[in-house]
FINUGU-146009 format. One line per field, with one value per residue (C-alpha): z, x, y; residue in three letters; residue number from 1; chain. Coordinates in Angstrom, 2 decimals, m for minus. Each point is the difference from the previous one (the first is absolute). Layout:
<nodes>
up	(Z:...) $
east	(X:...) $
north	(Y:...) $
aa	(ALA:...) $
i	(NUM:...) $
ch	(A:...) $
</nodes>
This chain:
<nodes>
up	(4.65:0.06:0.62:m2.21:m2.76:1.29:m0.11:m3.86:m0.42:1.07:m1.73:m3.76:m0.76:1.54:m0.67:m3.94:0.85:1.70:m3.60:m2.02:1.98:m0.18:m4.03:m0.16:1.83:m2.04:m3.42:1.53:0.61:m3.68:m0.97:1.33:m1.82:1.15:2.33:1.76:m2.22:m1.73:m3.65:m1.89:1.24:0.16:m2.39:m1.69:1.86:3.74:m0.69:m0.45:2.55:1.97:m1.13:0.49:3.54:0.21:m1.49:2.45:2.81:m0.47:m1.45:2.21:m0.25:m3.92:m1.32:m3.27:m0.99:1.42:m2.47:m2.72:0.31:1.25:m3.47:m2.09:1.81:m1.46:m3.45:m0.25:1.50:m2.61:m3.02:1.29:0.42:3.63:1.61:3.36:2.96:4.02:m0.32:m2.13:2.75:0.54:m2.85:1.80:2.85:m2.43:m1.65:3.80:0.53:m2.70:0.35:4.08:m0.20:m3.38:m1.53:m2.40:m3.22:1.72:1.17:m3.69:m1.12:2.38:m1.08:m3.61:1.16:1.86:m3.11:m2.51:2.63:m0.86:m3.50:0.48:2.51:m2.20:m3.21:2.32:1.19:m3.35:m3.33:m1.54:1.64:m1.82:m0.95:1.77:3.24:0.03:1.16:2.74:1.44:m0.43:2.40:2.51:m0.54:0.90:2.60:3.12:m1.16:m0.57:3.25:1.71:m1.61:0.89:3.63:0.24:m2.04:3.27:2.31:m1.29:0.56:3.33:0.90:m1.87:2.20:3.12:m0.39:m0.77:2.69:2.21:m1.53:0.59:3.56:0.94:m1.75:1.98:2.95:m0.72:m0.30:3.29:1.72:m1.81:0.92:3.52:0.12:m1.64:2.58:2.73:m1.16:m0.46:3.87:0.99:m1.60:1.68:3.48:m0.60:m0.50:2.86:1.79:m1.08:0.57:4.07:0.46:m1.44:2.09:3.23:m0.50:m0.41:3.09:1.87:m1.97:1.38:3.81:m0.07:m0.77:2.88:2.29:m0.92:0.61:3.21:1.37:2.70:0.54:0.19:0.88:0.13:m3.54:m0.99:2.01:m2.15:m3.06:0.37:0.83:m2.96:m2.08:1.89:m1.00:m3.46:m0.59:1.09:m1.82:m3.01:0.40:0.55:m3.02:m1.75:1.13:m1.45:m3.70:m0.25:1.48:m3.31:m2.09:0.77:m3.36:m0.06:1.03:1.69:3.50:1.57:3.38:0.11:m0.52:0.05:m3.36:m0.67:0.77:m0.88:3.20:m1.76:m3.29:0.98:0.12:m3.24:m1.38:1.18:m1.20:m3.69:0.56:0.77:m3.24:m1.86:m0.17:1.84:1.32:2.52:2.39:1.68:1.74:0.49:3.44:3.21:m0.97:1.79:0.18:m3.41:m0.32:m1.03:m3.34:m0.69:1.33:m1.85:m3.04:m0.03:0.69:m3.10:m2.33:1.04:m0.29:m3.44:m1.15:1.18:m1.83:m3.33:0.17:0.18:m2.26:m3.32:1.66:m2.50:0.83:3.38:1.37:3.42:1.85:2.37:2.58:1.67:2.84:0.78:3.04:m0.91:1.34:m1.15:m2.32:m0.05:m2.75:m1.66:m2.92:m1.74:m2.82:m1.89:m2.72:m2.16:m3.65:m0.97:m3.05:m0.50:0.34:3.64:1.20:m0.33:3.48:m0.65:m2.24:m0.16:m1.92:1.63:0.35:2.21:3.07:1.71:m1.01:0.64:3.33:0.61:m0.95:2.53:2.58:m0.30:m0.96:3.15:2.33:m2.17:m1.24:m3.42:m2.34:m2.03:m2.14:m2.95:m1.40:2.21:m1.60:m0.91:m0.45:2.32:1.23:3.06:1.97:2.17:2.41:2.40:2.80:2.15:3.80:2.75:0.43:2.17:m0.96:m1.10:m2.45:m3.88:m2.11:m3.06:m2.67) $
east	(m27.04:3.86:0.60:m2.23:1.63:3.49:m1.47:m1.30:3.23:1.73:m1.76:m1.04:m0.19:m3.17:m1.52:0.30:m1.18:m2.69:m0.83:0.43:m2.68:m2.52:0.93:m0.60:m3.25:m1.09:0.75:m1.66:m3.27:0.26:m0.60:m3.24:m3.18:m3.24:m0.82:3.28:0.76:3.41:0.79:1.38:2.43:3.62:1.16:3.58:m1.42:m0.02:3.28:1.03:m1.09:1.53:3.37:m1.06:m0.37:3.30:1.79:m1.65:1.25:3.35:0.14:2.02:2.80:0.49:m1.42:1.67:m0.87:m3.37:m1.06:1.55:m1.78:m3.56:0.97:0.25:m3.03:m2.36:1.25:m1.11:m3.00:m0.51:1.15:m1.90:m3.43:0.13:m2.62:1.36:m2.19:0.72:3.41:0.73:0.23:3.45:1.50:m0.48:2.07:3.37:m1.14:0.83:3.19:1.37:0.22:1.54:1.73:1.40:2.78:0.21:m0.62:m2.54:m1.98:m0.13:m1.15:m2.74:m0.68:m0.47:m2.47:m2.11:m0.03:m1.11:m1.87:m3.11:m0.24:0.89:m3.39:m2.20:0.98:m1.11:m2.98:m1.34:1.54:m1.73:0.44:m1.13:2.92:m1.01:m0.14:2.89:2.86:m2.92:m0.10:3.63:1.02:m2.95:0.91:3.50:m0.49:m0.02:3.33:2.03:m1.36:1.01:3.80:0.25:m1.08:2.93:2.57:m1.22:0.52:3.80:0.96:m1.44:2.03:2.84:m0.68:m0.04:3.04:2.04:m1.29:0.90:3.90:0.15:m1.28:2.58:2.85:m0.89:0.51:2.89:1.33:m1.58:1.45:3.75:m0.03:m1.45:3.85:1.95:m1.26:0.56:3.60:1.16:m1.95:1.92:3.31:0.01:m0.74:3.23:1.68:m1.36:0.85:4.13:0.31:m1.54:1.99:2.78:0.04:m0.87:2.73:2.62:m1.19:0.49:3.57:0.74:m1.36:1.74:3.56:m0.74:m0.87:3.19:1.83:m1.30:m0.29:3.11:m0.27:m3.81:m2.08:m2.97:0.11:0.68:m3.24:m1.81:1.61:m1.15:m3.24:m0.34:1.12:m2.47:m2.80:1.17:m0.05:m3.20:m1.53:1.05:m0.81:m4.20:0.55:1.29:m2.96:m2.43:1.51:0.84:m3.59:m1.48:2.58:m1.50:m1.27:m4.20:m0.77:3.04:m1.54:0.67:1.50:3.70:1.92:3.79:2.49:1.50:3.46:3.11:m1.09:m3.36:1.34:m0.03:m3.72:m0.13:2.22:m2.57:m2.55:1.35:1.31:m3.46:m1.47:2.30:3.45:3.01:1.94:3.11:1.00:3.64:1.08:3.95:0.96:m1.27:m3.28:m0.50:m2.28:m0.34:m1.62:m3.50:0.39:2.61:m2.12:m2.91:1.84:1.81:m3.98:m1.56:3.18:m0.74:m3.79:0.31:3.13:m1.86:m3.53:2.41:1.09:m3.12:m1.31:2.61:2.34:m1.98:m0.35:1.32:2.02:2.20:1.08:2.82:m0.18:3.18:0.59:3.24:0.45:3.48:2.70:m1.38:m2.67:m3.02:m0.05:m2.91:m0.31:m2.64:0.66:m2.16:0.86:m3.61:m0.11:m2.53:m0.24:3.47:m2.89:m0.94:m1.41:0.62:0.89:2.91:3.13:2.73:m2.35:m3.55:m2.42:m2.47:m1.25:1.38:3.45:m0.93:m1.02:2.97:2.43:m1.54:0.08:3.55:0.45:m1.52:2.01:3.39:1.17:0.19:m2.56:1.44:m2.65:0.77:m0.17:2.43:2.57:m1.53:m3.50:m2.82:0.58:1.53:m0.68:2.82:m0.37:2.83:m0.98:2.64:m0.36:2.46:3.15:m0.28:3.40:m2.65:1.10:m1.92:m1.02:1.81:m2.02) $
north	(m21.37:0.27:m3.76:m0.97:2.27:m1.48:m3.30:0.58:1.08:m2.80:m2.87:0.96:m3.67:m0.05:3.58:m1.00:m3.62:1.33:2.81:m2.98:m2.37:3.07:0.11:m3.29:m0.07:2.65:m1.82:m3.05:1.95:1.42:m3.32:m1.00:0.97:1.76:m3.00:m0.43:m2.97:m0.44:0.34:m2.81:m1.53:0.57:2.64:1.36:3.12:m1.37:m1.49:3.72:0.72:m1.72:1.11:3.46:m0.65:m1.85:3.06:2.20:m1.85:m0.13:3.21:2.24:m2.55:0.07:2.79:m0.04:m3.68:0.67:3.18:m1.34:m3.29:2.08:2.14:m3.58:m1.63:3.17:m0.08:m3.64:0.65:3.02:m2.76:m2.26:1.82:m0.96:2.47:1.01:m0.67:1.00:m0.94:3.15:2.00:m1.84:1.67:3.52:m1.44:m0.64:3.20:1.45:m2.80:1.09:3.44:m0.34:m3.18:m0.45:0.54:3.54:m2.51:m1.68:3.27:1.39:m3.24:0.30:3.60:m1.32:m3.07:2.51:2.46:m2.94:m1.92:1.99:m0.96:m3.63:m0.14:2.16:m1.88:m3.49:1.75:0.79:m0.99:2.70:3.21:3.23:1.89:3.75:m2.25:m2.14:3.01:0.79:m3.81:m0.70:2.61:m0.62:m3.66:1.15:2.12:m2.36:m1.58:3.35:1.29:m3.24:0.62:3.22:m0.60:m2.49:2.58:1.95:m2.42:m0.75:3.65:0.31:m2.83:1.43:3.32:m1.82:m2.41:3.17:1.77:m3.34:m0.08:3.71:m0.35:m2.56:2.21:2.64:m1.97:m1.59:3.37:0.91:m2.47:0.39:3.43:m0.50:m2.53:3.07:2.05:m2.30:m0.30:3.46:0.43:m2.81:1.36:3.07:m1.52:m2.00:3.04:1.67:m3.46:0.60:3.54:m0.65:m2.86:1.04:3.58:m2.71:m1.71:2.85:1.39:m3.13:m0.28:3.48:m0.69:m2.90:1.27:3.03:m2.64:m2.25:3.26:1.16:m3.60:0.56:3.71:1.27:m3.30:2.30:1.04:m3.56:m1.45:3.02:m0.78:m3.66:0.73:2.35:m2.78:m2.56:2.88:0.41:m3.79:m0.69:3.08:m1.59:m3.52:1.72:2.13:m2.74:m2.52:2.89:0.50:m3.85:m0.83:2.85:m1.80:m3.39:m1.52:m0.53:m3.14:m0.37:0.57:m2.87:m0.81:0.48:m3.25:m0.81:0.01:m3.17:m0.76:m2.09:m2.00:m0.66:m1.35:m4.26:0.80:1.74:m2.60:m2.51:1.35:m0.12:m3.69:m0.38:1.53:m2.49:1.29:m1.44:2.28:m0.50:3.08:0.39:2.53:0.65:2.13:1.19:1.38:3.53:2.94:1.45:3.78:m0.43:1.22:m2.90:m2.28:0.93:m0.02:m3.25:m1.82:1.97:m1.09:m3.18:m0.58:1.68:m2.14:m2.63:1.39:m0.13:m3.18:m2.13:2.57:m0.63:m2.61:m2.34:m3.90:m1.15:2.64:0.35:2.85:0.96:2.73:0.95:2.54:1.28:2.36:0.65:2.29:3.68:m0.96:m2.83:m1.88:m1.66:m1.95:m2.05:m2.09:m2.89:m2.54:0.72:m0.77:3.10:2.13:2.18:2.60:m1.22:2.95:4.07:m0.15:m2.07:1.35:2.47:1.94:m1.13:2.86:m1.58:1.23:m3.20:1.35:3.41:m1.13:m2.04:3.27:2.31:m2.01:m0.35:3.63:0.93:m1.84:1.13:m4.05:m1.57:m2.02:m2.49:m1.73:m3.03:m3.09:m2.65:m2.17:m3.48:1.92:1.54:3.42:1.66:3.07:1.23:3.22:1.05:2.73:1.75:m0.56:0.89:m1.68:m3.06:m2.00:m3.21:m2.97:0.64:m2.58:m0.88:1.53) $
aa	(UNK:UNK:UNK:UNK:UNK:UNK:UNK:UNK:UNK:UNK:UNK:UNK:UNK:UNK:UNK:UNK:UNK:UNK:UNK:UNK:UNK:UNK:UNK:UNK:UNK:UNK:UNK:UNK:UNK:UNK:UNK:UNK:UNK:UNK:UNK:UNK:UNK:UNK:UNK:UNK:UNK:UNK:UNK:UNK:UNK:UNK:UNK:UNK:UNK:UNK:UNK:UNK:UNK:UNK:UNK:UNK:UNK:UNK:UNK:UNK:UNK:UNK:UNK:UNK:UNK:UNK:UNK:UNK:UNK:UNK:UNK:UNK:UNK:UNK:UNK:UNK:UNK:UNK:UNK:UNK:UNK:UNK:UNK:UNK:UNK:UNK:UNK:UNK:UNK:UNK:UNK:UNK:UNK:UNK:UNK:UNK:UNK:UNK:UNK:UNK:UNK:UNK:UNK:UNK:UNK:UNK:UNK:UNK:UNK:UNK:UNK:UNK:UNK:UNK:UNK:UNK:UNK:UNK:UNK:UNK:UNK:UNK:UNK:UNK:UNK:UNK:UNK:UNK:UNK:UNK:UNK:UNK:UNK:UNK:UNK:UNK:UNK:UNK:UNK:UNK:UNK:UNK:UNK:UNK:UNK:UNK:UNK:UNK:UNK:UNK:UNK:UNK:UNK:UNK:UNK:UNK:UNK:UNK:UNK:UNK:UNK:UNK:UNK:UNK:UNK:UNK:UNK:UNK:UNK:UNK:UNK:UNK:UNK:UNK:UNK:UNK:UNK:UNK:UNK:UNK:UNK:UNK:UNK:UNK:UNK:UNK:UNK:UNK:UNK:UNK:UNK:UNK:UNK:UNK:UNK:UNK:UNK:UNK:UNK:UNK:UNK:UNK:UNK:UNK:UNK:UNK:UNK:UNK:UNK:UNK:UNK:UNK:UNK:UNK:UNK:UNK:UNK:UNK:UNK:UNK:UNK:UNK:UNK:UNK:UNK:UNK:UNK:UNK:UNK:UNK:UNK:UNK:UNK:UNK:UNK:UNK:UNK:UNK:UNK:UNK:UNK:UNK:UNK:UNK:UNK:UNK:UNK:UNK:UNK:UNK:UNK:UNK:UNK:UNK:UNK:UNK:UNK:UNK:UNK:UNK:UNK:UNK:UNK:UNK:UNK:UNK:UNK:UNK:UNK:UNK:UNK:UNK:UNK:UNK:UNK:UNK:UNK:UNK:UNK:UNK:UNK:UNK:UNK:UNK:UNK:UNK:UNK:UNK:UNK:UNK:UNK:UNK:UNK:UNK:UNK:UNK:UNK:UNK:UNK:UNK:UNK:UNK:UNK:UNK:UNK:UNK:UNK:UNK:UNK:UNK:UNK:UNK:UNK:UNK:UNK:UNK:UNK:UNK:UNK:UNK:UNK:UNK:UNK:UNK:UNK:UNK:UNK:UNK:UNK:UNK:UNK:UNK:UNK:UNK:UNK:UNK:UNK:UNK:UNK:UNK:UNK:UNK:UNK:UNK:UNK:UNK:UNK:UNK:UNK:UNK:UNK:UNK:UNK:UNK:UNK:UNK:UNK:UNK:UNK:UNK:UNK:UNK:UNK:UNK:UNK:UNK:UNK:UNK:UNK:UNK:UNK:UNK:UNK:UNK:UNK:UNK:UNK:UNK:UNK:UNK:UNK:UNK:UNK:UNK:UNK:UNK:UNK:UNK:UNK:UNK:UNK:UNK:UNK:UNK:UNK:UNK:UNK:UNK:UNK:UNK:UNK) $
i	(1:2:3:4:5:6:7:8:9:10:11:12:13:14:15:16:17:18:19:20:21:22:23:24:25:26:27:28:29:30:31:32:33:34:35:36:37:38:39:40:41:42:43:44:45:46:47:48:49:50:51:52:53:54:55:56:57:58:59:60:61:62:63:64:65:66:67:68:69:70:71:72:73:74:75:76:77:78:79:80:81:82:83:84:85:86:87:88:89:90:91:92:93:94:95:96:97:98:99:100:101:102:103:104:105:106:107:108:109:110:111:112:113:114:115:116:117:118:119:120:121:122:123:124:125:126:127:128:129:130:131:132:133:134:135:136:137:138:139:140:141:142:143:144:145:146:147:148:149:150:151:152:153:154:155:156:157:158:159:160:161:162:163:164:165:166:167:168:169:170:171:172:173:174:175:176:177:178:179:180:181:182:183:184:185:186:187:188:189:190:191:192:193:194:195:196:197:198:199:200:201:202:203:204:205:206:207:208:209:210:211:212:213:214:215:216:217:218:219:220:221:222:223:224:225:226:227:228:229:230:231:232:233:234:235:236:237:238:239:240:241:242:243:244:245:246:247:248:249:250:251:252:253:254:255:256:257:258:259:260:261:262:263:264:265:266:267:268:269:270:271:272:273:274:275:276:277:278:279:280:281:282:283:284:285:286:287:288:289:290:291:292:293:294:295:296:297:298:299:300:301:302:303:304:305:306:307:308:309:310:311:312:313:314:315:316:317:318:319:320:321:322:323:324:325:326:327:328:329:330:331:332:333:334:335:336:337:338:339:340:341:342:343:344:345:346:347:348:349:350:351:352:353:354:355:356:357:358:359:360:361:362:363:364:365:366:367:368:369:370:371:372:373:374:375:376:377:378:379:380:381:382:383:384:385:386:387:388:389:390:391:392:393:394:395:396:397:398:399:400:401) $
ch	(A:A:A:A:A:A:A:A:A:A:A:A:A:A:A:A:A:A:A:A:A:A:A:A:A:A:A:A:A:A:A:A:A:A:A:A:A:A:A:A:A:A:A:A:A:A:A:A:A:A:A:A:A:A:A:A:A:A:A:A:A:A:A:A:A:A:A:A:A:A:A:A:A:A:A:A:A:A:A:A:A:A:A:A:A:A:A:A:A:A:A:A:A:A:A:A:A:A:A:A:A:A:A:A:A:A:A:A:A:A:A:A:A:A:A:A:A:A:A:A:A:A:A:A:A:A:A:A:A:A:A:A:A:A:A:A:A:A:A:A:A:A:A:A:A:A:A:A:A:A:A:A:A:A:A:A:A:A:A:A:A:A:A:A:A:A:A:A:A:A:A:A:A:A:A:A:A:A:A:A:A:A:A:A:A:A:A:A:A:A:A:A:A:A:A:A:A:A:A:A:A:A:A:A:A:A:A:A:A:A:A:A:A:A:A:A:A:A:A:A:A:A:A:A:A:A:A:A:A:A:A:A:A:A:A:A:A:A:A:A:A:A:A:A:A:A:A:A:A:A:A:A:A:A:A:A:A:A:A:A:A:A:A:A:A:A:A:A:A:A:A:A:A:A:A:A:A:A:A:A:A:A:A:A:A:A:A:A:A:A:A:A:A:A:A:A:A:A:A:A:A:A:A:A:A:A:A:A:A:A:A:A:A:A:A:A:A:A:A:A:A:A:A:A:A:A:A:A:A:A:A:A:A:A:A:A:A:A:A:A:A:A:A:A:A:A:A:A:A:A:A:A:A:A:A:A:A:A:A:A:A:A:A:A:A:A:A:A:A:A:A:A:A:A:A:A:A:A:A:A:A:A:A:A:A:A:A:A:A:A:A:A:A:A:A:A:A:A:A:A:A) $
</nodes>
């Protein structure tokens, strides 16, 4: 019974098609006389019919046009002393359309039709009624069509009922599921905190053995090997409680195996891959490139891919990059510059005063590792982003830029 009602649902074409074939067949039969024979032939009646069983089909889809035109239809027939046969019972059907499906103009107008609907038919079925009888027919006449009406005005506000009931369902969990994220933030938040405060008082302690042990090195080699091995403890201690809270930490979905960050080492493959999508790029690097910390090295591949990500994003028609690497004396370098023709706009991300999150992005990065962010249009058009990042002295040539 439940596909079947989701089926009805789902195709009213053919549930009114199939009303308006059983109207019709019921007119036709109207027409045939004691023996089964038919009556005259074609008639201005049958060709109302007819359009009383279009207008039921297609019903559902224009309600308005389809009262108002049900509405016209019966005044003519009513002018034109048109006796309605079977297909009358059509006009109880837009009596109900017009009340669910109509418009608020539309459902009066229907309200009215029903009300004089029973002295239209009784003044066709007799032309002349006795006056202490005609109130008393009217409203029997009437009857069917304001019941009809007000079983659609039913219909609408049970509908009404359960669409509200449907928004307020998904409200509620929409809230559900914001606060479930506000909870799992503020848990998250204080796990971080907890995460700080043992690694922080980890790392003291290992600060402090370490000093004894550089003290005591030469004089007591016993409390040295302890010290060490207090620090050895301590360390690995941490690195488990810090595998736990990272592990609760971990983002859903985000459960996948562990895989490696990129590095500077893996940028001619990201650079490839964007020469791929359409974008020529050239990549030099100036110096002896060197092991970077992993947050520097992390960094410099995001600014890239994201530089990059801007460029063939607002760089407009035909643009070209240039990615530069410097592993200079005390700092890395890195700049990428293109010569796009974009919108001054380009992009929030881009801009001395850009609020975009690719900016945003860009600016912690650097922030993190202590350099400089230096983001603008370039001389001769396009825009450049340059970042400098302090490293340790190595005496190294630096590029000219």
């Amino acid at each position: 019974m439940t596909r079947l009602d989701v089926w009805l649902r789902e195709h009213p074409l053919a549930v009114d098609g199939a009303w308006a074939f059983a109207v019709f067949c019921l007119a036709a039969l109207s027409r045939l006389d004691g023996h089964g024979a038919w009556q005259g032939g074609l008639r201005a009646e049958d060709a109302v019919a007819l359009v009383l069983c279009g207008l039921m089909v297609v019903r559902r889809r224009r309600p308005d046009a389809v009262v108002a035109g049900a509405l016209v239809l019966g005044l003519a027939q009513a002018c034109l002393d048109m006796h309605p046969d079977g297909e009358g019972i059509a006009y109880l059907v837009f009596a109900y359309t017009g009340a669910a499906f109509g418009s608020v103009w539309i459902s009066r107008l229907a309200l009215v039709g029903c009300l004089l609907t029973g002295l239209l038919a009784f003044g066709l079925i007799t032309r002349h009624p006795a006056p202490d009888h005609a109130v008393l027919w009217a409203v029997l006449l009437s009857s069917p069509f304001l019941l009809c009406w007000a079983w659609g005005r039913l219909i609408r506000t049970r509908r009404a009922y359960l669409i509200s009931l449907e928004e307020r369902a998904v409200r509620l969990e929409q809230e559900r599921d914001a606060n479930a994220r506000v909870a799992v933030a503020d848990e998250r938040a204080r796990i971080a905190r907890e995460l700080h405060d043992v690694v922080a008082h980890n790392v003291s302690l290992m600060a402090v053995q370490a000093g004894g042990a550089a003290c005591v090195v030469e004089t007591s080699p016993a409390l040295a090997r302890e010290a060490l091995g207090t620090i050895a403890s301590t360390g690995r201690k941490t690195l488990a409680e810090m595998r736990s809270l990272l592990g609760v930490l971990r983002a859903a979905g985000t459960a996948e195996e562990y895989v490696p960050q990129p590095r500077v080492e893996d940028l001619p493959e990201l650079l490839e891959q964007v020469r791929t999508a359409g974008l020529p790029v050239e990549f030099s690097v100036f110096g002896e490139s060197r092991e970077l910390p992993r947050g520097v090295e992390l960094a410099v591949y995001r600014i890239v891919q994201e530089a990059l990500a801007n460029v063939r994003k607002h760089g407009g028609p035909d643009p070209t990059a240039r990615v530069t690497v410097d592993f200079g004396d005390r700092r890395l370098g890195v700049l990428i510059e293109d010569d796009g023709r974009g919108g001054t706009g380009r992009s929030p991300a881009w801009g001395a005063g850009g609020t975009g999150h690719g900016l945003i992005g860009m600016r912690e990065r650097v922030a993190m590792v202590g350099g400089r962010l230096e983001v603008g249009p370039r001389p001769g058009g396009g825009f450049r982003v340059r970042v400098v990042l302090p490293l340790a002295a190595t005496g190294l040539p630096r590029a000219d830029w």
